[in-house]
C-alpha positions in Angstrom: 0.0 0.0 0.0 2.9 2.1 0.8 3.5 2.9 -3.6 -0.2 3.1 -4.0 -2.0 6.3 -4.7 -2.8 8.3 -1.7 -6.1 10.0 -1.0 -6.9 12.5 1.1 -10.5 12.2 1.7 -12.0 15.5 3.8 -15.9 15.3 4.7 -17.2 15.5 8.6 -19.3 12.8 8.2 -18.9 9.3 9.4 -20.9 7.7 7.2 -19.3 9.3 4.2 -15.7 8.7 5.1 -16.9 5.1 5.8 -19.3 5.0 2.8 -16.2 6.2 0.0 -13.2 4.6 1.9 -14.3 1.3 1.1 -14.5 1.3 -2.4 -11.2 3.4 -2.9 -9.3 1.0 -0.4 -10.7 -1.8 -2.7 -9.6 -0.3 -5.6 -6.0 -0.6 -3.9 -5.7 3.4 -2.8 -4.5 4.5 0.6 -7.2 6.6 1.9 -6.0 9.5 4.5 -9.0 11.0 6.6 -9.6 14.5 7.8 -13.0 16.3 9.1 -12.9 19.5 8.8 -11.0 21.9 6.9 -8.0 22.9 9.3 -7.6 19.2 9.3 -7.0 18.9 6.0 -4.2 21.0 5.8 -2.3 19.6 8.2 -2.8 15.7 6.9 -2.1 17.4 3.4 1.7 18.7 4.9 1.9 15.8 6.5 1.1 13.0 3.7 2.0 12.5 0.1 -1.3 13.5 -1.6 -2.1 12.4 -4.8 -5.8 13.2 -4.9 -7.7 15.4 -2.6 -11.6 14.2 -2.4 -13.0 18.1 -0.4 -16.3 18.4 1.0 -17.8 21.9 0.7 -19.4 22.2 3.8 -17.0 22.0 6.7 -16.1 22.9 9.9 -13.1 25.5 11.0 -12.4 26.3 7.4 -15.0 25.5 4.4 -14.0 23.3 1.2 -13.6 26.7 -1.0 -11.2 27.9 1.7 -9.3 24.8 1.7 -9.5 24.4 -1.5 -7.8 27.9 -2.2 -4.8 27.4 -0.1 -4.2 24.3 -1.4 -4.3 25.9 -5.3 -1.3 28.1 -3.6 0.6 25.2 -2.9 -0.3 22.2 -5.2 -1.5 21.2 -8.3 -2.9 18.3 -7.2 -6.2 17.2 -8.4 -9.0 18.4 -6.3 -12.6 16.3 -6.5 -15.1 18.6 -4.8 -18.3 17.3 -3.4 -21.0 19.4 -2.5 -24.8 18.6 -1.1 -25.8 21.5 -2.8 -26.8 21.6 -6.7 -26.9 25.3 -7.2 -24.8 26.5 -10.5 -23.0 29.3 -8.2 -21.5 26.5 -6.4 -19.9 24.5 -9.0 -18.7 27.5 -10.5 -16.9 28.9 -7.8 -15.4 25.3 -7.1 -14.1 25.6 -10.4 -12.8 29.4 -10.5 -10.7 28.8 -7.3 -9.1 25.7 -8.9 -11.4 22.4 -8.2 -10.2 19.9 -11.0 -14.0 18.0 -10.6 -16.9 18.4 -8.7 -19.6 15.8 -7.7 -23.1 16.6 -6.2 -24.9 14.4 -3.5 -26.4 12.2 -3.9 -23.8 9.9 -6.3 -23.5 6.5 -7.3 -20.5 4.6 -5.8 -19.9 3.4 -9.6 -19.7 7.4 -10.6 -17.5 8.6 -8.0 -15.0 5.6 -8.6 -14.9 6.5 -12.5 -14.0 10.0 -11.4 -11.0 8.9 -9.1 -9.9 7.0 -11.5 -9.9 9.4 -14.6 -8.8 12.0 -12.5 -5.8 10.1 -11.1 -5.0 8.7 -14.3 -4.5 12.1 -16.0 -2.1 13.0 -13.4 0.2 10.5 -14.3 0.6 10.9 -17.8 3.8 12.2 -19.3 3.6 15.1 -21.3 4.4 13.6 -25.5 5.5 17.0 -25.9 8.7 18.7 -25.3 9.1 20.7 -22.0 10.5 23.8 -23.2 8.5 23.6 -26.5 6.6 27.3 -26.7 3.2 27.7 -28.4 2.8 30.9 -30.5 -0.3 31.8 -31.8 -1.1 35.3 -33.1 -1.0 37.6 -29.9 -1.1 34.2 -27.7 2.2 32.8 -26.1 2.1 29.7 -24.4 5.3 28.5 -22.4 4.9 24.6 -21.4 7.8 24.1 -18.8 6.3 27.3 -16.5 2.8 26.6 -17.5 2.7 30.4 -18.3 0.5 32.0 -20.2 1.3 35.5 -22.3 -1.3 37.6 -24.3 -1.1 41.3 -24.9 2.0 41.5 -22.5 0.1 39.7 -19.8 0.4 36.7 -18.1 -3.1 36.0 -16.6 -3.2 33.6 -13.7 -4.8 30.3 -14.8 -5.8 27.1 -13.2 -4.9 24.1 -13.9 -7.5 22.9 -16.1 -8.1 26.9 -17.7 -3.8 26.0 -18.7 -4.8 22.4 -19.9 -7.6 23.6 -22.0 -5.8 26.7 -24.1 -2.8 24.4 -24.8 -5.3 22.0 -26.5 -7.2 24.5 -28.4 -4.1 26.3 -29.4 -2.1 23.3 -30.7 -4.5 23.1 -33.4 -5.3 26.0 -34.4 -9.0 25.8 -36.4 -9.9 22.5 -35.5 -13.3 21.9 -33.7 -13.0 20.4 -30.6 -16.4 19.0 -29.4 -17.1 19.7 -25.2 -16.6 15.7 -25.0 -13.0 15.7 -26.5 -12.6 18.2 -24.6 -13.4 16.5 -21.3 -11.8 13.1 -22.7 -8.5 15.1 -23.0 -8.8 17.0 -19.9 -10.6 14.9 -17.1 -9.7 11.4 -19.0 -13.8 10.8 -19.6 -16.6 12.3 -20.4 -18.7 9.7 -18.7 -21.1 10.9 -15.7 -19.8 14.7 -16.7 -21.8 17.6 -17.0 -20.8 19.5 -20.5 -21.3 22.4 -19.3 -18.6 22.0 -17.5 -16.2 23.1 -20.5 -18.6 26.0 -21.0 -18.0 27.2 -17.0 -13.6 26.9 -17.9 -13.8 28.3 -21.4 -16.0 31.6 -19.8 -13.2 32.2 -17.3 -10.4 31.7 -20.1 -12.3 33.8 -22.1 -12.5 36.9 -19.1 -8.4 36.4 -18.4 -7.3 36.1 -21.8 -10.3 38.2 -24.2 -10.0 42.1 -24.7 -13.6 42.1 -24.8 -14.8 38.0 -23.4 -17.7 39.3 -24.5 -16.7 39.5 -28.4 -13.9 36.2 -28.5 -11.3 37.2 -31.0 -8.9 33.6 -29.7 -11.4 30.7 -28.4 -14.0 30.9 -30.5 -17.8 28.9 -30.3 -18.8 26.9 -33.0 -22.3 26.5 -32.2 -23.9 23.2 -31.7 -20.7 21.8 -31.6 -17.7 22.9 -29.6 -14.9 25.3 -29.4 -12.0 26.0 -31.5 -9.0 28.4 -31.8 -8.7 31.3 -33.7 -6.5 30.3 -36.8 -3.4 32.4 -37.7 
């Protein structure tokens, strides 16, 4: 168990910890426990996380918060689950870095596909070079910083906002449908919300746009998808 994945799985809830332990443990993870958010951080800079599975309601500090400091830190992948189904939520999961989000009630099956896919993505090895740059009309992408450039600024992204331009922008023109896009990002579209994409590509759109508004670099195809502007 000692080389397996490790899991940091934060919820207050007995019957939850108990309730996803299980299957992950099955699945051969090592499962890590905290309830409630100060918790958290201190199991996360104790441990080797490889996943963090967040609760958004929590004592001491709430999943956002915890979820915020860890974006400071870490790039880890970030599952968070919230009772609530409220669009605001999921949005500001996803703003403040959250790789995933699930809503309660889930299937056991769903939430296992998701730890899966998630942890899977992780562990790839990029096919590209490191210090290969992507250059695309006012659009400069540098892969070993993960930095972004456009209009001589470099905009703060998230993970997945970093992971979605350098798709787009590889290939410039071609229509990416929101399932390829959550195939290449997240590893599976299965059990996903589309709108999903729609939720990363608006706050791309607002940090990279001069007018999000108007798109001039990630444009929508409609009834389809998204592509990149071509040179």
């Amino acid at each position: 168990m000692q080389d397996s994945p490790t899991i940091l799985l934060v919820d207050d809830e007995d019957a939850i910890q108990k309730l996803l332990s299980f299957p992950l443990q099955k699945d051969g993870y090592r499962v890590v426990e905290a309830r409630d958010g100060e918790a958290a951080l201190s199991r996360f800079d104790e441990e080797k996380v490889d996943l963090v599975v967040l609760d958004l309601a929590l004592p001491k500090l709430d999943g956002l918060e915890v979820c915020r400091r860890l974006r400071v830190r870490s790039a880890v992948p970030i599952i968070m689950l919230t009772a609530r189904d409220e669009e605001i939520d999921k949005v500001i999961g996803l703003e403040i870095g959250a790789d995933d989000y699930i809503t309660k009630p889930f299937s056991i099956r769903e939430f296992r596909s998701r730890v899966r896919a998630l942890l899977r993505r992780a562990s790839l090895t990029p096919t590209t070079s490191a210090d290969e740059e992507i250059a695309v009309g006012p659009l400069r992408i540098d892969r070993a910083r993960r930095r972004v450039e456009v209009g001589g600024r470099t905009p703060e992204l998230t993970y997945v906002e970093f992971e979605l331009v350098q798709i787009l922008a590889e290939q410039p023109g071609r229509v990416f449908s929101r399932s390829d896009l959550l195939e290449k990002i997240w590893g599976s579209s299965q059990y996903r919300d589309r709108r999903t994409v729609d939720v990363h590509v608006r706050h791309l759109r607002e940090k990279l746009e001069r007018d999000p508004g108007k798109p001039e670099l990630i444009l929508t195809v409609r009834g389809v998808g998204y592509r990149f502007r071509e040179p």
